[in-house]
C-alpha positions in Angstrom: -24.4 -6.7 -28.2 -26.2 -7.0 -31.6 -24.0 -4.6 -33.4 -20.9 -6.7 -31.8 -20.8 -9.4 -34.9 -20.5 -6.4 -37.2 -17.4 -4.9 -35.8 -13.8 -5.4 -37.5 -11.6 -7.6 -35.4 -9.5 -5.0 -34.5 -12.0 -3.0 -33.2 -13.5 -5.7 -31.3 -9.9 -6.7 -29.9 -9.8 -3.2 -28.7 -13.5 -3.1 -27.0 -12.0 -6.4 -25.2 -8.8 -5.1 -24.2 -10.2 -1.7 -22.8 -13.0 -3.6 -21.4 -10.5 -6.0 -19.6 -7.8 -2.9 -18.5 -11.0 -0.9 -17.4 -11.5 -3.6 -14.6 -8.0 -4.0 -14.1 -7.5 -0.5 -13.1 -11.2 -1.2 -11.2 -9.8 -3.7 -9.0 -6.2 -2.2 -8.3 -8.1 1.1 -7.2 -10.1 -0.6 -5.0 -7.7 -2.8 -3.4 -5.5 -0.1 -2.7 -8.2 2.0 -1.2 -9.5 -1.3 1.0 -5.5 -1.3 2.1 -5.3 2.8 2.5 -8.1 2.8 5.2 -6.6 0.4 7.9 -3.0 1.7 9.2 -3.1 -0.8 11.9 0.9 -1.7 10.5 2.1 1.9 11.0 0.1 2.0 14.1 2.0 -0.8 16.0 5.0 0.8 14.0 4.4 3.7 16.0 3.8 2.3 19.1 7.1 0.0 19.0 9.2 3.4 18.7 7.5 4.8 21.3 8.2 2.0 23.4 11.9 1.8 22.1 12.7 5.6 22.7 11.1 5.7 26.5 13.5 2.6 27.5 16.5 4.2 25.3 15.7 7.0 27.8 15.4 5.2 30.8 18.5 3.7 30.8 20.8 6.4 29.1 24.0 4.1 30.5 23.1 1.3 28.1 23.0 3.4 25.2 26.7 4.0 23.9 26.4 6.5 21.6 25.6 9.0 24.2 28.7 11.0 25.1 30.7 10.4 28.4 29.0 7.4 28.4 32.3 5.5 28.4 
């Protein structure tokens, strides 16, 4: 960092902006990847449909918009 001190300001603000967007981007890529790897949401997504269509099926009198259900 001894060369720092010599820089224009520009240049510095630029070495500090990149700096601070290169661990922006470093965080947001690792927070979505730490999200990405559980799907325990679409997993009891999954298994509320499942439960929905096998009693939709079991009781086919219940469900209206079958036809001749009327």
């Amino acid at each position: 960092m001894v060369g720092f001190g010599s820089l224009a300001p520009k240049t510095k603000n630029l070495v500090v902006g990149g700096g601070l967007t290169g661990f922006v981007f470093g965080v947001y890529y690792y927070t979505m990847r730490a999200v990405g790897n559980t799907d325990e949401l679409q997993v009891a997504i999954d298994k509320f449909e499942d439960l929905k269509k096998r009693d939709d099926a079991a009781t086919p009198a219940a469900n209206p918009s079958t036809p001749g259900s009327s």
